[in-house]
Backbone bond lengths (Angstrom), bond angles and torsions (degrees), N, CA, C in turn:
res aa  C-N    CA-C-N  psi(-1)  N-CA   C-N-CA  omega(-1)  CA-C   N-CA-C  phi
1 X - - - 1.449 - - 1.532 110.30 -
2 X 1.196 107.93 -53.54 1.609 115.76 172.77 1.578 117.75 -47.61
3 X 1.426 137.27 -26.35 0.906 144.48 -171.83 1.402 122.82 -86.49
4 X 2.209 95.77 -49.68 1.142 103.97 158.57 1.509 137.25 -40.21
5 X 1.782 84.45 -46.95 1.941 95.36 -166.50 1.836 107.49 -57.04
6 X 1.601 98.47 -36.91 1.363 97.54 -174.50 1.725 137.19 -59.34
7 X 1.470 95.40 -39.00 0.882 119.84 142.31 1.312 123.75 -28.79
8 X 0.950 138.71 -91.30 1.838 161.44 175.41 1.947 89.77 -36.99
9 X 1.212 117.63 -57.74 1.314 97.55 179.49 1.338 148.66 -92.66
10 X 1.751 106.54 -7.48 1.120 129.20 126.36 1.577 134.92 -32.89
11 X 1.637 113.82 -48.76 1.389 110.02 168.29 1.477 119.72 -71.49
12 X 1.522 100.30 -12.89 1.872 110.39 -173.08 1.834 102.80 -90.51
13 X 1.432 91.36 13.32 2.057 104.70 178.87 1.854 103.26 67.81
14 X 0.966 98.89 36.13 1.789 92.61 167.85 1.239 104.37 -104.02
15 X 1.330 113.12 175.37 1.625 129.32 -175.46 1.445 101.04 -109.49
16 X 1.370 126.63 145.24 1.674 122.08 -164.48 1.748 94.32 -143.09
17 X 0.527 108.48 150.42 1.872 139.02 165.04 1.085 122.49 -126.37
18 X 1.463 140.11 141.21 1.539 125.83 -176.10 1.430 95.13 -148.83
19 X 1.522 108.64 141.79 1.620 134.59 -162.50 1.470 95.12 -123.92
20 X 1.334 110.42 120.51 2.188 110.24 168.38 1.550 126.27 -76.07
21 X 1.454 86.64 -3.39 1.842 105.32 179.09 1.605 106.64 -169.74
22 X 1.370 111.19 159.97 1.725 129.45 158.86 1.142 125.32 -16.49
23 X 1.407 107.21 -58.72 1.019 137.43 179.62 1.935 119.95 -42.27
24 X 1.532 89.18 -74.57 1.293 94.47 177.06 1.717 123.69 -79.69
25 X 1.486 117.05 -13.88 1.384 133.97 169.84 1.535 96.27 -59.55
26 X 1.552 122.61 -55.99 1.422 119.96 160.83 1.127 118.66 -35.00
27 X 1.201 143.73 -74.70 1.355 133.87 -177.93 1.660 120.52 -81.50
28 X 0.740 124.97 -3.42 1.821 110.47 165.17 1.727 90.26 -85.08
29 X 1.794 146.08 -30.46 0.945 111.82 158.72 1.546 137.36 -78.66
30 X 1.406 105.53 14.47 1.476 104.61 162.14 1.386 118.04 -98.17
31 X 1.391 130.77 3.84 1.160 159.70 124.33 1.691 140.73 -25.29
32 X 1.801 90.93 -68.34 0.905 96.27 169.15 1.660 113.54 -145.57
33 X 1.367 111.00 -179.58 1.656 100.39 -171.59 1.709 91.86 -114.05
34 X 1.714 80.87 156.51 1.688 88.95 -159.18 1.670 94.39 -143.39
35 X 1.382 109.44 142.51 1.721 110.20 -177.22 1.460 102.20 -85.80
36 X 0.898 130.30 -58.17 1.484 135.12 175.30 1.800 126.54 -107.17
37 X 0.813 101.03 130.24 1.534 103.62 174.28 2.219 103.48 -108.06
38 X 1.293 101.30 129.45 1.867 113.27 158.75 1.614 105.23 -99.68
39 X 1.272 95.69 113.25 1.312 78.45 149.66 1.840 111.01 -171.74
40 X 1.335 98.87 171.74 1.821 124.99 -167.63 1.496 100.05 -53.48
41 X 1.689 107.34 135.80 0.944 83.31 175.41 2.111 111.54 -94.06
42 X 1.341 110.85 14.52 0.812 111.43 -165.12 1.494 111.01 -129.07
43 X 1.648 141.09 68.82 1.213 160.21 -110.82 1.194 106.20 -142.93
44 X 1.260 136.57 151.35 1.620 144.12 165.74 1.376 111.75 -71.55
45 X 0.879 132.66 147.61 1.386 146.99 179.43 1.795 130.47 46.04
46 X 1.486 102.25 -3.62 1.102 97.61 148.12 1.662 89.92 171.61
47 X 1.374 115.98 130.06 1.318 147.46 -139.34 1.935 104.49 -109.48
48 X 1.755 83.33 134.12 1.812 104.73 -175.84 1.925 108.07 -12.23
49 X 1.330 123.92 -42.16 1.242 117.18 -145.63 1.843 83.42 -95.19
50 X 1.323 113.88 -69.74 1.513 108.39 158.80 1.690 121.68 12.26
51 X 1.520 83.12 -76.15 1.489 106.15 -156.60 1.692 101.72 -72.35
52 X 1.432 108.91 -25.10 1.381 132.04 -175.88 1.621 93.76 -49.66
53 X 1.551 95.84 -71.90 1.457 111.56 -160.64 1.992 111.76 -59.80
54 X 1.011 113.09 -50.40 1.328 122.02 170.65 1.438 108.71 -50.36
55 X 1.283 123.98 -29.47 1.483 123.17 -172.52 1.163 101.20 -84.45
56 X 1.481 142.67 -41.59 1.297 157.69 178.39 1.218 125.96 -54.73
57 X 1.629 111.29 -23.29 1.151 146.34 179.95 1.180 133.76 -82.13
58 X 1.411 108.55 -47.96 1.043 130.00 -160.42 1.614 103.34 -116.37
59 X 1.085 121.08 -46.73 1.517 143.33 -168.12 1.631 112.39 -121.03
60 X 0.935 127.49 48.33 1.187 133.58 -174.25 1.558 127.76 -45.02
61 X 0.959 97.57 -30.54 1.849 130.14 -173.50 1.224 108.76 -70.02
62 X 1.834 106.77 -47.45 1.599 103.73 -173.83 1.489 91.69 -80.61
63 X 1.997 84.08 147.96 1.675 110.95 143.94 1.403 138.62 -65.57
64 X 1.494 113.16 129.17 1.354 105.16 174.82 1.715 116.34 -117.47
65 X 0.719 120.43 141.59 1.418 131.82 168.52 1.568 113.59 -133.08
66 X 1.361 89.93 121.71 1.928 121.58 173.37 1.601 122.99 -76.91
67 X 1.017 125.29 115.96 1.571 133.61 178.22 1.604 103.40 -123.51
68 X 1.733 82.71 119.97 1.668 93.76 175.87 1.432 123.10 -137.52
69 X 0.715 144.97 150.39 1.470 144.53 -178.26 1.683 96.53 -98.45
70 X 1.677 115.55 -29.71 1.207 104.23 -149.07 1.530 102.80 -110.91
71 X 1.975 107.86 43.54 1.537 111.84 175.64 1.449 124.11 -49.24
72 X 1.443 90.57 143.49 1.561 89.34 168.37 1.774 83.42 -153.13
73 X 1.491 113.62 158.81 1.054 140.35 -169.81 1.904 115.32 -64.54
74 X 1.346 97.90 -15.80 1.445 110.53 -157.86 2.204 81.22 -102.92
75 X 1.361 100.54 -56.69 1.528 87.90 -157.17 1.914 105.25 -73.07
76 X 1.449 105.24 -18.87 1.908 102.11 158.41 1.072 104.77 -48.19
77 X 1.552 134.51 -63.92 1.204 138.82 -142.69 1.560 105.15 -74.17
78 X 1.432 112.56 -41.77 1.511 120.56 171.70 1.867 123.67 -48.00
79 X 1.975 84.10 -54.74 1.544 85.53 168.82 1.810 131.98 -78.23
80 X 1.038 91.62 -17.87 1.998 79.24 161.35 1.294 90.70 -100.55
81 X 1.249 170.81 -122.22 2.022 138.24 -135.55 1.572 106.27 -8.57
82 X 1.495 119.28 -55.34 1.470 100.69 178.49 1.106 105.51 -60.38
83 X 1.213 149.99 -12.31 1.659 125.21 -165.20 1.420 104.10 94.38
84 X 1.385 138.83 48.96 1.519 153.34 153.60 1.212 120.96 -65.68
85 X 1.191 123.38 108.61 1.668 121.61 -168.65 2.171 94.72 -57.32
86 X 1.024 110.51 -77.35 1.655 126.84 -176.77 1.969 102.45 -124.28
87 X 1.611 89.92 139.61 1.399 79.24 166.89 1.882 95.62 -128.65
88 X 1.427 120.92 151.31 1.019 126.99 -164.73 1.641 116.89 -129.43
89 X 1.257 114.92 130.83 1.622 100.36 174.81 1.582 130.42 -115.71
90 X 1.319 115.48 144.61 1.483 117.95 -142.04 1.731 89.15 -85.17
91 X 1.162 114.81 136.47 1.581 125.18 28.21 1.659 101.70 -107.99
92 X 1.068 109.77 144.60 1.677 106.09 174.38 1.307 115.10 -145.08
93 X 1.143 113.31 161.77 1.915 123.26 -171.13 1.165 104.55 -43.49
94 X 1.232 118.39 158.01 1.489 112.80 150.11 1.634 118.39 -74.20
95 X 1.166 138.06 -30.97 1.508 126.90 134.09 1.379 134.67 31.81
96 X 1.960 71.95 -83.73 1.772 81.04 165.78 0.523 162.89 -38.65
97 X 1.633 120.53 -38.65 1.282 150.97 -117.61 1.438 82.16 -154.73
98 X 0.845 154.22 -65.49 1.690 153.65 -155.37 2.097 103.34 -79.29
């Protein structure tokens, strides 16, 4: 999925970076500055809402948007309280996302 998305927004002329977990999406943005962040809400080593909150924190400025397959009404509701630009559930247009 991650590969795909990049893809798709790359051809839409954006610039993409890609993180294999929380973890390291955390630090290439302490690195570097980034307008938007995508990401899972369901990740290895430290997970969409996690990463939510640390981003919010730290980086206030950037956007985040959540993609999940694994919605539920409670963890939407969580991620815009953190401060979630859009949260989205998979499978969805490319639309969306662009």
């Amino acid at each position: 999925m991650r590969n795909y998305l990049a893809v798709v927004l790359r051809k839409a002329g954006l610039e993409v970076a890609q993180a294999p977990d929380g973890i390291v999406a955390y630090e290439m943005l302490c690195g570097e500055s980034f307008d938007v962040v995508l990401e899972d809400l369901k990740m290895p080593r430290l997970d969409g809402l996690g990463l939510l909150r640390r981003i919010k924190d730290d980086f206030p400025q950037t956007a985040v948007v959540i993609m999940t397959a694994f919605s539920t009404w409670e963890s939407a509701v969580e991620a815009m309280r953190l401060g979630a630009f859009n949260y989205i559930r998979k499978p969805f247009d490319n639309d969306e996302i662009r």
